[in-house]
N, C-alpha and C positions, 0 to 999 in steps of 0.2 A: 182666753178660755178655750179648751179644747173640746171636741165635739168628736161621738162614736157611734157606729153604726153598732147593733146589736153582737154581732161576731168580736168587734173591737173589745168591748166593754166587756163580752165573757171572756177573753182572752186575758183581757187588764185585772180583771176580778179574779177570774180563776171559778168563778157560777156559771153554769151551763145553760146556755140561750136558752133552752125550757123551761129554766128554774125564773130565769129572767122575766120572761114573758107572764108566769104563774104572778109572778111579785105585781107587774103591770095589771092583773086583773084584780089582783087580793087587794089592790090601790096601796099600796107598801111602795114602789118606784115607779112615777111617770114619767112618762115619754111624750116628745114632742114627735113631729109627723115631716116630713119632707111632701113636696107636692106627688110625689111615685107614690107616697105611701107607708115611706118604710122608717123604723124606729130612729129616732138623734138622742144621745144623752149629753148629759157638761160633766162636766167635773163635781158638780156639786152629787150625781148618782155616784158615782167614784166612793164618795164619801159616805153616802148614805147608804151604799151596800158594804160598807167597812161594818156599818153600826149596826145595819141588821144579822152580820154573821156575828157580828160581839155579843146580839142580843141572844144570837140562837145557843150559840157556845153555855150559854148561860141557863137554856134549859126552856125561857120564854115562849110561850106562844103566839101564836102570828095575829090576833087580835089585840096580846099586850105589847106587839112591837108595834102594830101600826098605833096605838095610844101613845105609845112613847115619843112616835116620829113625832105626830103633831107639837109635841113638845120642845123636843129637837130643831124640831124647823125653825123655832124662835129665838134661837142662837142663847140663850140662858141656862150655862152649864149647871147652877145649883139647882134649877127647877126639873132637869134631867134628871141630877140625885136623885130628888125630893121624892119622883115618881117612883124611882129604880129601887128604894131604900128596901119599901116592904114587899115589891115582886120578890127581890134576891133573899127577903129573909124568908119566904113560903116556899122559895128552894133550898135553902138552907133545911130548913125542916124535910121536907123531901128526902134530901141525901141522906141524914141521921137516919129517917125511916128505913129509908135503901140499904144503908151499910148495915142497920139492925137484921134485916132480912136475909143479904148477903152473907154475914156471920153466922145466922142460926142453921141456913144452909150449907154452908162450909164446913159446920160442925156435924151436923147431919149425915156429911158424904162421909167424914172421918170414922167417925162411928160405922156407918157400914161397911167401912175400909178397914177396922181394925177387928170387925165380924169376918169378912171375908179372909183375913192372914190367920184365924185361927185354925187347928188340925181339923181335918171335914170326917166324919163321921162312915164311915162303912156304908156299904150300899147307895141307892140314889137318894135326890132331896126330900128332905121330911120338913115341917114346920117348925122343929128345931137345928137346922142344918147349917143357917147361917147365911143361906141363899136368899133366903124369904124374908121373913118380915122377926122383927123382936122389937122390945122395947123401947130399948133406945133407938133404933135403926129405921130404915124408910119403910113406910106405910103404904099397899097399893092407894095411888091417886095421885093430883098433879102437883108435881115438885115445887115450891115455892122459889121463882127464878129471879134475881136480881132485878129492878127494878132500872129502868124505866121500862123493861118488858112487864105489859101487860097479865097478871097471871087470874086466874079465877080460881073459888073454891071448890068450885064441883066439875064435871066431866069439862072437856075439850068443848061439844058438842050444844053449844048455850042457844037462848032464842036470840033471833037478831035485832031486836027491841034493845038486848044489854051490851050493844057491843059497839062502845064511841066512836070507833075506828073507822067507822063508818059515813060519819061527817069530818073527817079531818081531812083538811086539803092533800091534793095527791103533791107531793112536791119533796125531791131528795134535794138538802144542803150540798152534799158530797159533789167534786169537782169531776169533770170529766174521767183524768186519771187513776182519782181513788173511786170512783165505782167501777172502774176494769178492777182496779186491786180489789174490792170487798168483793163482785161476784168472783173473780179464782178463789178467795177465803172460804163462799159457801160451794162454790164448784169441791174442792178438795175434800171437804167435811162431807160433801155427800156422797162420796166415794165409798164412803162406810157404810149408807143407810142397805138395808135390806130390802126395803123397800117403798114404793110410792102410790096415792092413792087420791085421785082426785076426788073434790066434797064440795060442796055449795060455796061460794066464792075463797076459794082455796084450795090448799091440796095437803093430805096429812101427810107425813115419812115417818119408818119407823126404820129404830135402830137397835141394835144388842146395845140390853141393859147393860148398867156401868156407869159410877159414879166418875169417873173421871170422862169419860164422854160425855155425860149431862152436863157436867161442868163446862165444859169445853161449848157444848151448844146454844148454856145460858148466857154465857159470857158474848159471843158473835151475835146471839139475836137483841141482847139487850144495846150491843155497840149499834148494830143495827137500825133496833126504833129510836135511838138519838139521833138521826139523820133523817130517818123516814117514817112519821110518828103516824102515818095513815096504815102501816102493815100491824096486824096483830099475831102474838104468838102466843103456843100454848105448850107446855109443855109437861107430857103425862109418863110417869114412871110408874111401872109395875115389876113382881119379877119375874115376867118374862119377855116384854119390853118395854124401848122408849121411844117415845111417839111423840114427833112433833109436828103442832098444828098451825100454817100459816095461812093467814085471809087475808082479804084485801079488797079496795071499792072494785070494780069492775072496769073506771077507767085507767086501776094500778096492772091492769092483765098483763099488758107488756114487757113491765119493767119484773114480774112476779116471774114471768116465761125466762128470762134473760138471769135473775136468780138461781131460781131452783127447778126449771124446766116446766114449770107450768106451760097447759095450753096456754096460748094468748088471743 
């Protein structure tokens, strides 16, 4: 049986020693101790961070993974099942909801896509120009964004009583190398914004409105809180901008600066 120092095992895994060490406090992966002090795994962690990134892939929460371990540990695959049956069907349900959402806003942008290709009217904007708002078209307020992004129904600007995000562990899945890839993702997207604005644990950015650039930004933040379900986003259209709102605990400051230039 082989034995890894904590570098070894993130190297072997491909999870980043801090992700590591989070899993050792959340009691999700223990660790034995060397007389120095410092972290040993076996092969059996090997295994059991296979099953927690399977769980997370899955949508899971870190209180339903550490349930599942306990089960797991008991080497009794059907009783694995048995557990997993009706988490995976509450995600099931989930996604439905999410593609439902997904679609109604996809049709949404269309429609103010096929406002916008019609002949514009003489003079500047008016209420019927095609810029603004109509019936079928977007409504000032915040865009309904794909789901697993968090969205509200009313301003950005919520009390912090309603905002879960707040107790979710600080912890990215994402390996070393793909969070260099996702922050140039949001590096290059913010390239665009106009501008920035720090706010109570977080920072807003606003961008020129546009249905394909909201699209563009639901899609990176909702890939986004699939890895790091402790950030929240908000995402508000009007016509004359779009503003996006992202928070975070206060011990996420770092990882928030290293994003999207937040202080840290």
């Amino acid at each position: 049986m082989g034995t890894y120092r904590i570098s070894q095992l993130a190297e072997r895994s491909g999870v980043p020693a801090s992700t590591l060490r989070f899993y050792e406090t959340a009691g999700l992966l223990p660790a034995e101790r060397t007389p120095a002090g410092y972290r040993v795994y076996d092969d059996e962690a090997v295994q059991r961070l296979a099953f927690i990134s399977s769980a997370k892939l899955l949508g899971l929460a870190l209180d339903e993974i550490g349930a599942l371990l306990t089960v797991w540990e008991r080497g009794v695959c059907a009783a694995v099942r048995e557990r997993m049956l009706p988490l995976v069907a509450t995600r099931i349900a989930d996604a439905d909801r999410r593609a439902a959402e997904l679609s109604s806003f996809s049709a949404r942008l269309a429609a103010f896509h096929t406002e916008l290709g019609e002949p514009a009217p003489a003079g500047g904007c008016g209420p019927d120009c095609g810029c603004l708002t109509t019936a079928t078209t977007a409504k000032p307020g915040p865009v309904p964004v794909p789901v697993p992004v968090p969205l509200t129904s009313g301003r950005p600007d919520l009390p912090a009583d309603d905002q879960p995000w707040q107790t979710v562990p600080v912890a990215c899945t994402l390996s070393g190398g793909e969070q260099t890839e996702r922050a140039a993702q949001w590096h290059q997207l913010l390239q665009e914004a106009d501008s920035r604005e720090e706010i109570t644990d977080g920072l807003r950015l606003t961008f020129p409105p546009g249905p394909d650039l909201a699209a563009r930004i639901a899609a990176l933040a909702a890939t986004e809180q699939d890895c790091c379900a402790f950030l929240a986003f908000t995402l508000h259209l009007t016509p004359a901008a779009l503003a996006l709102t992202v928070r975070a605990p206060e011990t996420a400051t770092a990882l928030l600066a290293d994003l999207f230039g937040a202080s840290a």
